[in-house]
PyMOL CGO cylinders between C-alpha atoms (Angstrom):
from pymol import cmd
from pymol.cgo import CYLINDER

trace = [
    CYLINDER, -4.67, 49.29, 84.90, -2.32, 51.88, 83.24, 0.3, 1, 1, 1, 1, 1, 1,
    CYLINDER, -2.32, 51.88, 83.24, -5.56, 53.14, 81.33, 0.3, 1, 1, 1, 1, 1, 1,
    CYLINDER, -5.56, 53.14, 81.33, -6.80, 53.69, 85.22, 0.3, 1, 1, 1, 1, 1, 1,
    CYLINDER, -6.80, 53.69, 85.22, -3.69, 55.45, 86.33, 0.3, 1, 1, 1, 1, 1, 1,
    CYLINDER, -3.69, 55.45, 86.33, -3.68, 57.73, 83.76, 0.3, 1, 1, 1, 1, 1, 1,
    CYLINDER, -3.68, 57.73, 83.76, -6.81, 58.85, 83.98, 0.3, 1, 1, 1, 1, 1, 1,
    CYLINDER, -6.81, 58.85, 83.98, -5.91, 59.16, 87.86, 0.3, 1, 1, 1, 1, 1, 1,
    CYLINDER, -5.91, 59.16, 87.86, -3.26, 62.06, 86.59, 0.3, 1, 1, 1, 1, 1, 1,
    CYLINDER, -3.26, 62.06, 86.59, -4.98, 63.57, 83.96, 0.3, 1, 1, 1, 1, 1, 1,
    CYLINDER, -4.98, 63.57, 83.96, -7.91, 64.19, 86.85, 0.3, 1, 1, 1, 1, 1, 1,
    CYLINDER, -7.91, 64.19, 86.85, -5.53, 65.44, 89.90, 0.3, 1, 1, 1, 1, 1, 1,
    CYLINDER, -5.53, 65.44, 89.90, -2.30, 66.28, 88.39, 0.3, 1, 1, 1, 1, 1, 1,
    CYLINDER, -2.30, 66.28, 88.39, -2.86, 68.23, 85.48, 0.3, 1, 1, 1, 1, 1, 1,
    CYLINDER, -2.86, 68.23, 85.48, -1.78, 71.56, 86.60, 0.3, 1, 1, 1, 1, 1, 1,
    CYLINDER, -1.78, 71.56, 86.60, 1.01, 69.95, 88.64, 0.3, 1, 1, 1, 1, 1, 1,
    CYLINDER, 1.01, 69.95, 88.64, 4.92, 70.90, 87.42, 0.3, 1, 1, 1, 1, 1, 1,
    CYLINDER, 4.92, 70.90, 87.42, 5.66, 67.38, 86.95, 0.3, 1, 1, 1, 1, 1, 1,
    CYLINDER, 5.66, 67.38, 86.95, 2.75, 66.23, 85.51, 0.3, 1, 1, 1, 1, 1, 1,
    CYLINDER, 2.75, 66.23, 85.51, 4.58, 65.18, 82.00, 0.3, 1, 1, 1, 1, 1, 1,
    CYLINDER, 4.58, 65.18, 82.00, 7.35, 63.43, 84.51, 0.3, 1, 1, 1, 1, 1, 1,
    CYLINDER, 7.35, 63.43, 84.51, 5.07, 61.32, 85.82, 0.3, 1, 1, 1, 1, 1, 1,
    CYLINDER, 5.07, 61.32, 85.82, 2.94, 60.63, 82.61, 0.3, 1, 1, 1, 1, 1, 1,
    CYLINDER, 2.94, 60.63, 82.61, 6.54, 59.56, 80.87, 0.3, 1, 1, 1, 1, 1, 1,
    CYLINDER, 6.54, 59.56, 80.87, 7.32, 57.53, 84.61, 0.3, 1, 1, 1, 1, 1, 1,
    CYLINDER, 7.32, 57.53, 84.61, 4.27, 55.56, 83.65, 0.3, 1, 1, 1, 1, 1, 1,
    CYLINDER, 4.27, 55.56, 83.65, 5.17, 54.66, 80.00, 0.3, 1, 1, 1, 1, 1, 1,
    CYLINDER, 5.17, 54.66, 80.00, 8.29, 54.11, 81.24, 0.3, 1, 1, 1, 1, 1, 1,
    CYLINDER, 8.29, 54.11, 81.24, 6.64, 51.44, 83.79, 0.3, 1, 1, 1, 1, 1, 1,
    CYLINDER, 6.64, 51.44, 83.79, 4.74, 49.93, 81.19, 0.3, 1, 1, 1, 1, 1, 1,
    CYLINDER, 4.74, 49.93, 81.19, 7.53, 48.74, 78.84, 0.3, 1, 1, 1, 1, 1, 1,
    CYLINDER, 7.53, 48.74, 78.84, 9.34, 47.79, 81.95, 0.3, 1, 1, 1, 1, 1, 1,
    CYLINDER, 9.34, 47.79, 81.95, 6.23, 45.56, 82.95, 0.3, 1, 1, 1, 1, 1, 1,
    CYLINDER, 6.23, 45.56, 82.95, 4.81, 44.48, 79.32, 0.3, 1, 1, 1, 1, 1, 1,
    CYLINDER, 4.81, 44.48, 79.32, 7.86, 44.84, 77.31, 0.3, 1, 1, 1, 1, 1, 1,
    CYLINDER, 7.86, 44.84, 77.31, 6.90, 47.08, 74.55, 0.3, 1, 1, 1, 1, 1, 1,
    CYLINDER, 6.90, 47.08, 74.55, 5.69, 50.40, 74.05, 0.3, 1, 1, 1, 1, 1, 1,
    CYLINDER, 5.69, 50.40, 74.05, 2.20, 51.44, 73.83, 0.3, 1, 1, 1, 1, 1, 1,
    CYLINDER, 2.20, 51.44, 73.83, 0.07, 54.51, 73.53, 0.3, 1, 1, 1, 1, 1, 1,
    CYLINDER, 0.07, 54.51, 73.53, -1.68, 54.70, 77.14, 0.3, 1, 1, 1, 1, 1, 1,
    CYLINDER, -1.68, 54.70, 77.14, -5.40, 56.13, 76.45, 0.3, 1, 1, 1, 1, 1, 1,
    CYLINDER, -5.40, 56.13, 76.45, -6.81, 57.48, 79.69, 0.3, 1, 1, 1, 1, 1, 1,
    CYLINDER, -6.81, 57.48, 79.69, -10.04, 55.39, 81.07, 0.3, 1, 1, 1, 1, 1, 1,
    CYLINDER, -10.04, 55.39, 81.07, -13.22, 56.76, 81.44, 0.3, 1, 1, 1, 1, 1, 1,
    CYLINDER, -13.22, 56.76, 81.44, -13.89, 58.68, 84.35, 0.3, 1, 1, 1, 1, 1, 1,
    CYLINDER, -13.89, 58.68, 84.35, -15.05, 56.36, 87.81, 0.3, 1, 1, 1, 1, 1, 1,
    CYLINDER, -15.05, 56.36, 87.81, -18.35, 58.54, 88.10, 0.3, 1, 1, 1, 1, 1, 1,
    CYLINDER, -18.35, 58.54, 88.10, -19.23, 56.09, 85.65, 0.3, 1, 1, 1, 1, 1, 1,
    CYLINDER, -19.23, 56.09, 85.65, -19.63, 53.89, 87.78, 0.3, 1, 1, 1, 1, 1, 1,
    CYLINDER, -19.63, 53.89, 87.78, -22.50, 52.80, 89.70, 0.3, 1, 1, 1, 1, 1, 1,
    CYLINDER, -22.50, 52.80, 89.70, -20.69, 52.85, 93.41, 0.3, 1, 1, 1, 1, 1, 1,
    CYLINDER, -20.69, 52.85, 93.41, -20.00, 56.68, 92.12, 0.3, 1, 1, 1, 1, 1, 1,
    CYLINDER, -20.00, 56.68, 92.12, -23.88, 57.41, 91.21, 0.3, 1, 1, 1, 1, 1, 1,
    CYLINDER, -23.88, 57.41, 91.21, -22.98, 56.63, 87.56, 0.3, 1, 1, 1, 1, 1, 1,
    CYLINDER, -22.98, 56.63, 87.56, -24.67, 53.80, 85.39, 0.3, 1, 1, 1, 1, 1, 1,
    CYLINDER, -24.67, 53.80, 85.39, -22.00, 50.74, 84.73, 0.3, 1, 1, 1, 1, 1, 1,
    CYLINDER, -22.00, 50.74, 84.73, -21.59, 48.38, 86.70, 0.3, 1, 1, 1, 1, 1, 1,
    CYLINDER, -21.59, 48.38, 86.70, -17.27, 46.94, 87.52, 0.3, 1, 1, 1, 1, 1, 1,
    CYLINDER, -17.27, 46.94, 87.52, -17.75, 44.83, 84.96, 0.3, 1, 1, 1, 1, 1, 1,
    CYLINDER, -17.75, 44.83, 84.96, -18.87, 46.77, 82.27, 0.3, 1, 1, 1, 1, 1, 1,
    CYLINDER, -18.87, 46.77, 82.27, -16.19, 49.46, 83.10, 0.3, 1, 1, 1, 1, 1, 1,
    CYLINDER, -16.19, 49.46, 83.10, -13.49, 46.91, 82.36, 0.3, 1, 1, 1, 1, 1, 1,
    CYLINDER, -13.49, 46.91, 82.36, -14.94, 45.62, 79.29, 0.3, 1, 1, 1, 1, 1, 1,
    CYLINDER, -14.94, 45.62, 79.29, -15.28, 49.09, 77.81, 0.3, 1, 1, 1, 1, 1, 1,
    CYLINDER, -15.28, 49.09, 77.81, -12.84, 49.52, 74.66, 0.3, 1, 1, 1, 1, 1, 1,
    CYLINDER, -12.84, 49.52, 74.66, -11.03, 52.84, 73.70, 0.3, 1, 1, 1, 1, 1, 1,
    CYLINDER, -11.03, 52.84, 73.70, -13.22, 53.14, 70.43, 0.3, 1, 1, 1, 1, 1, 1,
    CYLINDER, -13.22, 53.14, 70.43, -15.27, 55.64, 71.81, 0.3, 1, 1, 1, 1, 1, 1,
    CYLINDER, -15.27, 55.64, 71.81, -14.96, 58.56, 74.44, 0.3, 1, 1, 1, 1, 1, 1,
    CYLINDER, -14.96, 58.56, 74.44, -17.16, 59.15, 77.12, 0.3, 1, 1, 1, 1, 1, 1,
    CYLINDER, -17.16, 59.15, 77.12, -18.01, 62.86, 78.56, 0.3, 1, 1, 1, 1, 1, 1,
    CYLINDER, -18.01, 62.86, 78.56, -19.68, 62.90, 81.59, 0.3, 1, 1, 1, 1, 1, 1,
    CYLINDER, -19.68, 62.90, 81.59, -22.22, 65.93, 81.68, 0.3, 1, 1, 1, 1, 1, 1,
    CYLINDER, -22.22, 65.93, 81.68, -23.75, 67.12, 84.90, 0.3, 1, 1, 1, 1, 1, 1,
    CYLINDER, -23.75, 67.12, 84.90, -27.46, 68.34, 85.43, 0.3, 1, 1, 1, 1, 1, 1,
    CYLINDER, -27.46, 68.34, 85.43, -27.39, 72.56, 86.16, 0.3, 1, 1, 1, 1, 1, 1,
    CYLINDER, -27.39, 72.56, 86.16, -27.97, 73.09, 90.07, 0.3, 1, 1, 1, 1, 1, 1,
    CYLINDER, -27.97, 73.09, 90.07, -30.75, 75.32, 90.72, 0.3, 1, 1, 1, 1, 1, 1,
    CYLINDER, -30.75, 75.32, 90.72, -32.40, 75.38, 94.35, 0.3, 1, 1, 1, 1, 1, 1,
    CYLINDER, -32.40, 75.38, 94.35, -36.14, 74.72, 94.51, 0.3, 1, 1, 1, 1, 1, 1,
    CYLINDER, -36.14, 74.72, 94.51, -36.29, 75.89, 97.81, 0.3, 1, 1, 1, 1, 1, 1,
    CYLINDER, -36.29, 75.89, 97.81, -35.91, 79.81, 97.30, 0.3, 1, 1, 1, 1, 1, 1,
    CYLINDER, -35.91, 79.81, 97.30, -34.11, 80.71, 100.93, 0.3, 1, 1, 1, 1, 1, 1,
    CYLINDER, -34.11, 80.71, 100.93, -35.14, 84.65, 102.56, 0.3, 1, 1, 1, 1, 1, 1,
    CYLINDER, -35.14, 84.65, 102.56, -32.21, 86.35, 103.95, 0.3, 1, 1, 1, 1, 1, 1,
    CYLINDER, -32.21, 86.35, 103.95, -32.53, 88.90, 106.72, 0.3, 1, 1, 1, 1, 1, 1,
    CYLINDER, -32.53, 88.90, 106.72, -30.74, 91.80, 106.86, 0.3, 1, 1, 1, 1, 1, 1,
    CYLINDER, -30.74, 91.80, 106.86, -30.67, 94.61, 109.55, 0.3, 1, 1, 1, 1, 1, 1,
    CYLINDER, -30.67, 94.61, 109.55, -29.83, 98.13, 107.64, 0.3, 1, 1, 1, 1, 1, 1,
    CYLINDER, -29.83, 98.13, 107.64, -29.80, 100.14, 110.79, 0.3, 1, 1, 1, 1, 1, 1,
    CYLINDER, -29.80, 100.14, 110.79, -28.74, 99.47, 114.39, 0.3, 1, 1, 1, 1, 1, 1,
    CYLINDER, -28.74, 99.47, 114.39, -30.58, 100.60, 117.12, 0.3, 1, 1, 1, 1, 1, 1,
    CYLINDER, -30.58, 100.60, 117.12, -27.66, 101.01, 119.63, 0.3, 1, 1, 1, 1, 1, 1,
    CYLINDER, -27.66, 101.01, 119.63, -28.63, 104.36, 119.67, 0.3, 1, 1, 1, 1, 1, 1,
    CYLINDER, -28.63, 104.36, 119.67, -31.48, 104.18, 121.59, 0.3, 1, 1, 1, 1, 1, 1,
    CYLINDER, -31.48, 104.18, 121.59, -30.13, 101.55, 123.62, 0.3, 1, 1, 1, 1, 1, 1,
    CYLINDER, -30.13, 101.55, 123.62, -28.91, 102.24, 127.79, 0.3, 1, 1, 1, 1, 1, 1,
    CYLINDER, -28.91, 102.24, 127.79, -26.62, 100.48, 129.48, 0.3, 1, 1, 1, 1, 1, 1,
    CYLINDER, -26.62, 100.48, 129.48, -26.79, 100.74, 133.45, 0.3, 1, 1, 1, 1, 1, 1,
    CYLINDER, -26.79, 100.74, 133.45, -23.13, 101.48, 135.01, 0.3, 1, 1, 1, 1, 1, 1,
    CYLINDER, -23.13, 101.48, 135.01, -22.49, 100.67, 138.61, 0.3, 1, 1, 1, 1, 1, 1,
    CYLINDER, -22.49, 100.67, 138.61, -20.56, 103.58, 139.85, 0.3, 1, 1, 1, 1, 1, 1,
    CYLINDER, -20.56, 103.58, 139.85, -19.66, 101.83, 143.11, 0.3, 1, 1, 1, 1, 1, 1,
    CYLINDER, -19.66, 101.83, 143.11, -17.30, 99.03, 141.48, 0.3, 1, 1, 1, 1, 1, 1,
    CYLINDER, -17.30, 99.03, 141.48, -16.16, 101.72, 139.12, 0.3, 1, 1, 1, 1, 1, 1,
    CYLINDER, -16.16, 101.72, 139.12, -14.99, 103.48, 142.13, 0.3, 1, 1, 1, 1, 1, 1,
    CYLINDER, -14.99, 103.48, 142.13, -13.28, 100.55, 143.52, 0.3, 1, 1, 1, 1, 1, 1,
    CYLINDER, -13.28, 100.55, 143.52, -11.34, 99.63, 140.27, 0.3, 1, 1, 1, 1, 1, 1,
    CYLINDER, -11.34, 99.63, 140.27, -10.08, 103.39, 140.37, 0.3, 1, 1, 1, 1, 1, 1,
    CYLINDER, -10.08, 103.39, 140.37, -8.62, 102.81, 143.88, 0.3, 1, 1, 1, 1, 1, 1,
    CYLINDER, -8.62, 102.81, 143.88, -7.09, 99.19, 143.52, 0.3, 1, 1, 1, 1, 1, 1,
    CYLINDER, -7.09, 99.19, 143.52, -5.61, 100.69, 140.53, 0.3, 1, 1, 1, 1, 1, 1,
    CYLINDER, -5.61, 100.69, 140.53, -6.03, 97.78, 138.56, 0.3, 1, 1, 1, 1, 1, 1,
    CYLINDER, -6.03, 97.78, 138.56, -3.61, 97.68, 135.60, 0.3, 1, 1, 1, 1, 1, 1,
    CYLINDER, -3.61, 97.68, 135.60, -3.05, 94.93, 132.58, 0.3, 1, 1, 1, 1, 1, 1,
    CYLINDER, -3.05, 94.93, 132.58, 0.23, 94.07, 132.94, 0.3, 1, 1, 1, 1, 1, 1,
    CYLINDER, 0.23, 94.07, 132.94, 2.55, 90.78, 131.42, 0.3, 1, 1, 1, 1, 1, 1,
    CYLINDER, 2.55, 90.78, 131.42, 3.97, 88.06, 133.26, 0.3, 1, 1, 1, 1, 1, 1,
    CYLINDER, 3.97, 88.06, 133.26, 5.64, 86.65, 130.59, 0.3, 1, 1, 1, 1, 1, 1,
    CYLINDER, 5.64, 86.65, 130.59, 8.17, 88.37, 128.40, 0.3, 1, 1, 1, 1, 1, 1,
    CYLINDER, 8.17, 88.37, 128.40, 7.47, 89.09, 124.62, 0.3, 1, 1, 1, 1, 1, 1,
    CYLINDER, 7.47, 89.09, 124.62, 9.05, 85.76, 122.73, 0.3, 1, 1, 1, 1, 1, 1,
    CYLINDER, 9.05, 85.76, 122.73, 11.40, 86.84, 120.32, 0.3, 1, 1, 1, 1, 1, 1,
    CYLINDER, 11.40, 86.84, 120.32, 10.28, 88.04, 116.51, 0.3, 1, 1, 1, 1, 1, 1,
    CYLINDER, 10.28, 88.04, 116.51, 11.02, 84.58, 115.18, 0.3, 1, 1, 1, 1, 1, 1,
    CYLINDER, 11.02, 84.58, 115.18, 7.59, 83.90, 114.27, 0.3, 1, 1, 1, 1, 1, 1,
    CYLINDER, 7.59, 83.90, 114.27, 6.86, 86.76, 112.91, 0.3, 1, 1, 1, 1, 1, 1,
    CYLINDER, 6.86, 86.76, 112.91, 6.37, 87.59, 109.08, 0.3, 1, 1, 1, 1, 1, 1,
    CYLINDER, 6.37, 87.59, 109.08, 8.87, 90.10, 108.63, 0.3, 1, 1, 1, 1, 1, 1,
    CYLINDER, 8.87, 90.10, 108.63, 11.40, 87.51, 110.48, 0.3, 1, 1, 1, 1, 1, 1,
    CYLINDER, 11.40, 87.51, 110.48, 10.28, 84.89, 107.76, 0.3, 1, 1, 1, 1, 1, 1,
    CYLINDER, 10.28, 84.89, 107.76, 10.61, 87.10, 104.55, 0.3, 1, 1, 1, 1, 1, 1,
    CYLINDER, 10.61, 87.10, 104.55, 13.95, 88.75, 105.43, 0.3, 1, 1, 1, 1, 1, 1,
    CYLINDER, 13.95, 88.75, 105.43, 16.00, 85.06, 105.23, 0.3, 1, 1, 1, 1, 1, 1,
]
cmd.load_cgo(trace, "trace")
């Protein structure tokens, strides 16, 4: 299980500050646990596995011995499907008219309809300045 754990950081941790911290925590856990000090060799990776799309089954996985390493290599990704993208290089809202009612224009210009706030501004607390200049 430590074999499992360590693999588990060397996957998700590596770039992490602590990652030697918590790769000594878990030597440190094994003596505690076993009694004696061992050099922890990382697992295989679980793609191995077949609930991953891999090719060993639980039992193999366990039964695997340090001996050898294992390097998972991935097929290249290419799409067989090739996908046509279409892409306007001119507008025409040139050419284009938009009707204007002058009657409700006229109406708006005599309501005098202005945007105006109900609420006050809130305060600059959220704001990015506010943040940087603690």
């Amino acid at each position: 299980m430590s074999n499992c754990a360590l693999a588990y950081l060397l996957q998700y941790y590596k770039y992490d500050d602590s990652f030697w911290e918590k790769i000594s925590l878990l030597n440190l856990l094994y003596f505690k646990v076993y009694g004696e000090y061992k050099t922890i060799m990382p697992s295989i990776d679980k793609m191995a596995l077949t609930t991953f799309g891999g090719t060993l089954t639980i039992d193999d996985y366990r039964n695997l011995n340090n001996e050898k390493t294992y390097n998972i290599q991935f097929p290249p990704c290419n799409t067989i499907i090739p996908m046509l993208e279409e892409i306007y290089k001119k507008s025409n809202l040139n050419n284009t008219f938009i009707p204007v009612d002058k009657s409700k224009i006229n109406i708006l210009n005599i309501n005098e309809l202005k945007l105006k706030r109900n609420k006050p501004i809130i305060n600059h607390k959220n704001t990015l300045d506010f943040c940087l200049s603690k």
